[in-house]
C-alpha positions as CSV (number, residue, x, y, z in Angstrom):
1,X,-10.9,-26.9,65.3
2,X,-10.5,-25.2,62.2
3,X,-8.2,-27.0,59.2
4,X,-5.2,-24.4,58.0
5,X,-3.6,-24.2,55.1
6,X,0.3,-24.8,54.1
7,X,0.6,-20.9,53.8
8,X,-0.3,-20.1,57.1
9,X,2.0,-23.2,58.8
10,X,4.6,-21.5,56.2
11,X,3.8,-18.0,57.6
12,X,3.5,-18.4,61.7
13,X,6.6,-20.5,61.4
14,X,9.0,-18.4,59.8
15,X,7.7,-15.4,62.1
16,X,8.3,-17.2,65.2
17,X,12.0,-17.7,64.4
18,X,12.0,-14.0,64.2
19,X,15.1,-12.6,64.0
20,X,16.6,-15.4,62.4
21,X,16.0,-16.4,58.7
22,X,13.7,-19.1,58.1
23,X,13.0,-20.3,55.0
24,X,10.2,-23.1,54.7
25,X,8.2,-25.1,52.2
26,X,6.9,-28.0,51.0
27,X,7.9,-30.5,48.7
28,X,7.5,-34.5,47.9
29,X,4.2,-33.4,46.0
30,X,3.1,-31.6,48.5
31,X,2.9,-34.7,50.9
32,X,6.1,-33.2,52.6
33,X,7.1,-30.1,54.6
34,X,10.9,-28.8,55.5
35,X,12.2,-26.0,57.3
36,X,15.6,-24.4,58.4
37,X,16.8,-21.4,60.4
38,X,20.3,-19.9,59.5
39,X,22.6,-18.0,61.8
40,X,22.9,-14.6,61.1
41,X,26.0,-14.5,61.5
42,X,27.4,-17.0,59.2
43,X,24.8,-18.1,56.9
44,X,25.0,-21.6,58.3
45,X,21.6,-23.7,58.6
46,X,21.6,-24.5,62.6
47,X,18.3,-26.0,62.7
48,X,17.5,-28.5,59.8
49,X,13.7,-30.3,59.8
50,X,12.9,-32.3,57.4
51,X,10.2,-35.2,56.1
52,X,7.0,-33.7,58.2
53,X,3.8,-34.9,56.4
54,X,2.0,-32.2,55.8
55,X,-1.3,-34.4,56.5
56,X,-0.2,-33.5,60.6
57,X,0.6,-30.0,59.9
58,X,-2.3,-29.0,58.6
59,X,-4.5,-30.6,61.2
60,X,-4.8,-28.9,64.0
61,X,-5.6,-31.9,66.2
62,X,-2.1,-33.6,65.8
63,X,-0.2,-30.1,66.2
64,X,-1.6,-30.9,69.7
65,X,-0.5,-34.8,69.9
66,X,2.2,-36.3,71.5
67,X,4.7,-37.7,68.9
68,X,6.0,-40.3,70.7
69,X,2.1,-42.0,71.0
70,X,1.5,-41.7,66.8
């Protein structure tokens, strides 16, 4: 398995919310990654992630792990 980037994470997430908004990015120094989708509607953030090390997103190895066992 191939490493990715931040860019693509950034990219493929905020296209699979699709038609909501998404608006991601890191942060912390880069160690850190956040994300939230807003309601159309009202502009309101109805999914809020926060404090994902960026160290799990970008391998694609523990994308595939189960949480609950790191």
């Amino acid at each position: 398995m191939q490493p990715i980037d931040v860019y693509t994470v950034i990219r493929q997430l905020t296209w699979a919310f699709r038609p909501l908004t998404c608006f991601a990015e890191v942060y912390d120094f880069e160690k850190q990654f956040r994300y939230r989708v807003f309601d159309p509607a009202g502009g309101l953030a109805i999914v809020s992630v926060s404090g994902l090390l960026t160290t799990k997103l970008l391998n694609p190895r523990a994308l595939h792990e189960d949480p609950r066992t790191t």
